[in-house]
N, C-alpha and C positions, 0 to 999 in steps of 0.2 A: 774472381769470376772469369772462365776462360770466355772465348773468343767465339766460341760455338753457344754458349749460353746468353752472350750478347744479342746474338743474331735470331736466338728463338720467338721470341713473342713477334719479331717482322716475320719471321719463316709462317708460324701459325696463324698470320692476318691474312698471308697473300693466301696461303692454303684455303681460307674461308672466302675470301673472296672472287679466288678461282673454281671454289664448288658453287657459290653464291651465282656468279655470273654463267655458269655450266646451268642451272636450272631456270635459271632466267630464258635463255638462247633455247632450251628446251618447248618449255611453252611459247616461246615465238616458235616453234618450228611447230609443232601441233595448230599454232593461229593459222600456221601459214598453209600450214596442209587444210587448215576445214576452209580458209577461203578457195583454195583449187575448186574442194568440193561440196563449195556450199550457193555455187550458182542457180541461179532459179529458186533459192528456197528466201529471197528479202521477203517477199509476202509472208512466211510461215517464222518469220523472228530469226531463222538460221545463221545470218549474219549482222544481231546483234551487235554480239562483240566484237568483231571485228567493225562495225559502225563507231562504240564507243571508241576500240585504239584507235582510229584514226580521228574522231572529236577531239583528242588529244590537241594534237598539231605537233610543230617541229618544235615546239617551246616546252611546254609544259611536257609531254610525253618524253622526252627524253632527260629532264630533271625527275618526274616522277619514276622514270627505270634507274637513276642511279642512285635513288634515295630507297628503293626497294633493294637494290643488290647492296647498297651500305648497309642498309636493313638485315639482310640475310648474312651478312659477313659478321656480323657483329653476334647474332644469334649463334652461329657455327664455333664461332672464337668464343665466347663465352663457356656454351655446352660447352669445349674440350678444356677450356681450364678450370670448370667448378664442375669436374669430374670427382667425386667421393676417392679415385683408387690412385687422381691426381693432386690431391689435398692428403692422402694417408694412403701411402702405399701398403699393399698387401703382405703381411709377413715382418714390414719393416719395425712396428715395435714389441712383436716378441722376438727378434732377432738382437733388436736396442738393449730390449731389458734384459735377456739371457748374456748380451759381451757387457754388460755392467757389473751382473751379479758375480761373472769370474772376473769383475776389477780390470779390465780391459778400457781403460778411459781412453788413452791414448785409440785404440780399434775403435772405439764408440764414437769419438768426435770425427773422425776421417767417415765415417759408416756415414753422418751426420750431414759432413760437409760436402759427401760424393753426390747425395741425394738431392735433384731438382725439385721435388715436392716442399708443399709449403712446412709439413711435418720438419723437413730435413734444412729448411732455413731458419724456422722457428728456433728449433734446437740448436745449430751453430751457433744462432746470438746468441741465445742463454747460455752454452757450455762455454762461450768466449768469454762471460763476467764472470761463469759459478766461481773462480778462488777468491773471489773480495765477496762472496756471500750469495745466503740464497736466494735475498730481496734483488740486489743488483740483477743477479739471473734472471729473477723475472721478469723484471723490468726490462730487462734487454730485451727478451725472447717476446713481452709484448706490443713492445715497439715494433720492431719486425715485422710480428701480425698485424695490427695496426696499418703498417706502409704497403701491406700486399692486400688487406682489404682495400685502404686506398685506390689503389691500382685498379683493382675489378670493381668497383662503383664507378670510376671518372668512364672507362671502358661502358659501363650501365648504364652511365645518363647520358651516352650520346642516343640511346633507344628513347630516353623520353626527349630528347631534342627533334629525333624523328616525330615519336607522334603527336605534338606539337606543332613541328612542321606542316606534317600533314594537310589537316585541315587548314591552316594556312595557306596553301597554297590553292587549297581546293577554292579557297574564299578569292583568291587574287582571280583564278578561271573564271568563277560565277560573276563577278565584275565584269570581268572582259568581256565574258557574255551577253551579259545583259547590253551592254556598252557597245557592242554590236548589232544586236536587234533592236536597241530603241534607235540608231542609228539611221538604221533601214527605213525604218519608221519615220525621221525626223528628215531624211535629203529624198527620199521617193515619192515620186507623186500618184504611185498605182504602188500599191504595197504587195512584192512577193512574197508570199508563204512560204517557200522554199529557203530564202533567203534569211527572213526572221526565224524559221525555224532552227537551220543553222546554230545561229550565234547561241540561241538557246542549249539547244542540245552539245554545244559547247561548254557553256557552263555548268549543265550540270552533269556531263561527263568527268572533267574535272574533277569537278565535289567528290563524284563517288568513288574515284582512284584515290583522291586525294584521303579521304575518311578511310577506305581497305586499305592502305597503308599503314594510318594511324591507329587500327585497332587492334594488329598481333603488336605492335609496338609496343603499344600499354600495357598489355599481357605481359610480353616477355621481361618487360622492364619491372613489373611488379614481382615477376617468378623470378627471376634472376638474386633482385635485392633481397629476399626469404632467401634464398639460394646461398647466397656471401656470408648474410649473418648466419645461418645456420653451419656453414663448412666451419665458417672461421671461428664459430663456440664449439665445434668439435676438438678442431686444430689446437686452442687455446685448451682446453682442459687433458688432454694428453701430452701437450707439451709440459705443461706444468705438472702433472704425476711422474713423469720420466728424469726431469728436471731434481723434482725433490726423492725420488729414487737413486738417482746417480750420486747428486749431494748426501743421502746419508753412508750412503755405501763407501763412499771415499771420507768420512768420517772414522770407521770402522778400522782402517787400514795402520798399519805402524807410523804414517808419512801425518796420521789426526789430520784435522780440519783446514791447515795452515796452507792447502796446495788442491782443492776440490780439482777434479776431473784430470787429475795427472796419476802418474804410476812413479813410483821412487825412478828418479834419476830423466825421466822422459821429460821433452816439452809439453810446456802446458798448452792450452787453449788458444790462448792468443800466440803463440809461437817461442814464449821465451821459456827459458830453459827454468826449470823446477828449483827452488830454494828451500834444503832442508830446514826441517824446524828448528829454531835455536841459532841457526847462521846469524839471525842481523839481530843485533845488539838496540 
């Protein structure tokens, strides 16, 4: 794995997180424009919203913005890696199967290995077992899918950790709410309105950020996981036709079955040098 390929999934995190928090800063700047001009209109609900962000406070409002922009990064990052043309690139396996049929093993598995897609990892592992057999291949090539769906589920459940969260925290606001206006209630000896109503509309400001939070979360988290299993039953049944394509093909050859996915005289798969048939005793 080069050095640039290390660094890709941090490179497409900060990418999603930098659009995430770009549309975040966005709708603050539209808040901030309708509060310039939305004076005179508290009577008429105009500044609503701008009422509930600031129900918020400095606590909960600013954990609820960064569990929304973690929120959004995760979403961004997701779409670009369970892209269909990012799991099977375009052209890549009729290009596969045409350098196979001219016995090109040696072009096939480089074509294989050049390839960031999950297609083009799948196949490295399995063209690295095919000469001890076509079980081992697959075996290999499923493990592989296997550890990259991994990968894109652990990335998944942090969405249902989010919405989860969520409500949670909306539940911690409503407490503290309440926890404030029976307050009022319990040390005043002339009760303001003003002041009970407060703590109120604190908590249930909370709640309702807290709950919009938690509902594209669920979403995405359910579409996502349809999403993974459905890429990676693709990924898995093309691998494995390509796989038992190349394995018969290198059957066919003068070199027979004893050296899968080599060409007389080249290195095999795994890098070591090909062993005519009949050499080991």
């Amino acid at each position: 794995m080069t050095r640039s390929s290390r660094f890709l999934p941090a490179a497409r995190f900060l990418f999603a997180a930098g659009m995430a928090l770009a549309v975040t800063l966005l709708f603050a700047n539209v808040a901030g424009a309708a509060e310039e001009g939305g004076e005179g209109q508290a009577a008429s609900g105009g500044n609503l919203v701008l009422f509930m962000i600031k129900s918020l406070g400095w606590v909960f409002g600013p954990l609820l913005l960064a569990i929304s922009v973690a929120m959004l990064a995760l979403v961004v990052l997701l779409a670009l890696d369970l892209r269909m043309t990012s799991a099977i690139p375009p052209g890549f396996v009729d290009e596969f199967t045409d350098t196979v049929n001219k016995r090109k093993f040696k072009e096939a598995f480089d074509m294989a290995r050049n390839d960031p897609s999950f297609l083009g990892q799948v196949l490295t592992a399995g063209m690295s077992r095919l000469q001890y057999g076509i079980e081992d291949a697959r075996e290999a090539a499923m493990n592989t899918l296997e550890s990259i769906k991994s990968d894109k589920e652990q990335k998944n459940n942090y969405t249902a950790v989010i919405a989860t969260l969520g409500p949670m925290l909306g539940l911690v606001g409503t407490v503290y709410g309440m926890i404030q206006s029976f307050s009022v209630l319990a040390t005043a000896t002339q009760v303001n309105p003003s002041k009970l109503a407060d703590g109120i509309s604190h908590a249930l400001c909370v709640t309702l950020f807290g709950v919009a939070v938690s509902c594209p979360a669920i979403f995405f988290n359910a579409f996502y996981r349809n999403r993974i299993t459905r890429v990676c039953m693709d990924v898995g049944h093309i691998a494995d036709d390509l796989l038992t394509q190349m394995y018969h093909n290198s059957k066919k050859g003068p070199g027979g079955p004893g050296v899968p996915g080599t060409t007389a005289g080249a290195p095999s798969a795994t890098g070591t040098a090909a062993v005519p048939p009949g050499a080991q005793r």
